[in-house]
C-alpha positions as CSV (number, residue, x, y, z in Angstrom):
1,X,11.8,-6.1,-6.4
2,X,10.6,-7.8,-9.5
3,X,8.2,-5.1,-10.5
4,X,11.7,-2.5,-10.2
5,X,13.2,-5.3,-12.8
6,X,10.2,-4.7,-15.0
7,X,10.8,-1.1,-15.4
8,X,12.3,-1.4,-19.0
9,X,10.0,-3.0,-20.0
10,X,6.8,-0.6,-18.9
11,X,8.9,1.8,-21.1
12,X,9.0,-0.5,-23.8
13,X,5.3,-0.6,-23.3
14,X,4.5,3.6,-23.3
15,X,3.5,2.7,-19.7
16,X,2.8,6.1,-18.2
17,X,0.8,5.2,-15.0
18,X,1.4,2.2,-12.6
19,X,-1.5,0.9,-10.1
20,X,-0.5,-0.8,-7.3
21,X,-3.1,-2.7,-4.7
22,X,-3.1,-3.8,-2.1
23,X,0.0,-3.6,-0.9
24,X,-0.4,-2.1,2.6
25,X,0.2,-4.7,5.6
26,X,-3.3,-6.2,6.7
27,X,-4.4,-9.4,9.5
28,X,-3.7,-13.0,8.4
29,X,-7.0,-14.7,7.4
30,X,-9.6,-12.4,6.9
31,X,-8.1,-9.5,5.4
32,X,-10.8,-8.7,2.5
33,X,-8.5,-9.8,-0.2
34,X,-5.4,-7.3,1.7
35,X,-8.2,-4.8,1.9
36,X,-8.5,-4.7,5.5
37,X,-5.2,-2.7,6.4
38,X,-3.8,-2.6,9.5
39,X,-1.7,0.2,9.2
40,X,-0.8,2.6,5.9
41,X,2.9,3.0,7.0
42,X,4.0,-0.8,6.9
43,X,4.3,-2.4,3.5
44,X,2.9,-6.1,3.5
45,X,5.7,-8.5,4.4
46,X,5.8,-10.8,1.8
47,X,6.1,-7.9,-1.1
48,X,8.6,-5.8,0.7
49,X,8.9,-3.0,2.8
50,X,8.1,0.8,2.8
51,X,12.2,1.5,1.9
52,X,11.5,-0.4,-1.0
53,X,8.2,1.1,-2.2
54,X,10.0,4.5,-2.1
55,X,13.0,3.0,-4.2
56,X,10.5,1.7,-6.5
57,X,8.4,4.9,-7.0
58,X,11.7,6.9,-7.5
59,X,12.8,4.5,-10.5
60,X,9.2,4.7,-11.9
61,X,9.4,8.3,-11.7
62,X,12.8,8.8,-13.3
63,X,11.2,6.3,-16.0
64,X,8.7,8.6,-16.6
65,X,5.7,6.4,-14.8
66,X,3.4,7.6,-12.0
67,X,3.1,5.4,-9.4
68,X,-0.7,5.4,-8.0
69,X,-1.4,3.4,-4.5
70,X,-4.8,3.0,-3.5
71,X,-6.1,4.3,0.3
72,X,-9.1,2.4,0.3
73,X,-10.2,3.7,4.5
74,X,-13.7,2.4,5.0
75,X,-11.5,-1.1,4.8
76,X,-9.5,0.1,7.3
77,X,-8.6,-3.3,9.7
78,X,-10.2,-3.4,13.2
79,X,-6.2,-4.1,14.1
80,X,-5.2,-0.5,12.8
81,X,-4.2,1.8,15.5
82,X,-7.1,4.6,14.9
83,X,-9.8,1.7,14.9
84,X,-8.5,0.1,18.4
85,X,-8.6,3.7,19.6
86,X,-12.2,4.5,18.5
87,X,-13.3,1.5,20.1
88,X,-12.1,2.5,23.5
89,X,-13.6,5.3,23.4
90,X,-10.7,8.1,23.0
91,X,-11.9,11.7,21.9
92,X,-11.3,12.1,18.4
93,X,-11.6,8.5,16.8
94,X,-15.2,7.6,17.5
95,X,-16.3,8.9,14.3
């Protein structure tokens, strides 16, 4: 919420371009600095949730500013859902 307070301000600035990370929900403990996601569709707790992302990349747009997220997957947690898959073995997610 307090980066969607900002928005005057990054307009104040000539900010055209907003960079985000991380941001994505990842394990407690060792989560390679919130690197290690554990799933792309759930925002992390503490900064909000997806409902508000959206909000907030809808005022930056109207504001003129690109939000950019980053999808860093070789981080990907061994607690997201394709990684617990491609260790048991399912067709499809063992590469």
């Amino acid at each position: 919420r307090g980066i969607r307070d900002s928005i005057p301000y990054f307009r104040e600035l000539g900010l055209t371009y907003l960079h985000l990370m991380p941001l994505f929900e990842s394990p407690e403990g060792n989560s390679d600095g919130g690197y290690a996601v554990s799933s792309y569709r759930r925002v992390n707790p503490a900064l909000g949730t997806m409902d508000e992302l959206a909000d907030l990349a809808a005022d930056l747009r109207r504001a003129g500013i690109s939000l950019v997220v980053d999808f860093i997957f070789n981080h990907t947690s061994n607690e997201h859902e394709w990684a617990q898959k491609a260790v048991a073995g399912e067709p499809g997610f063992e590469d």
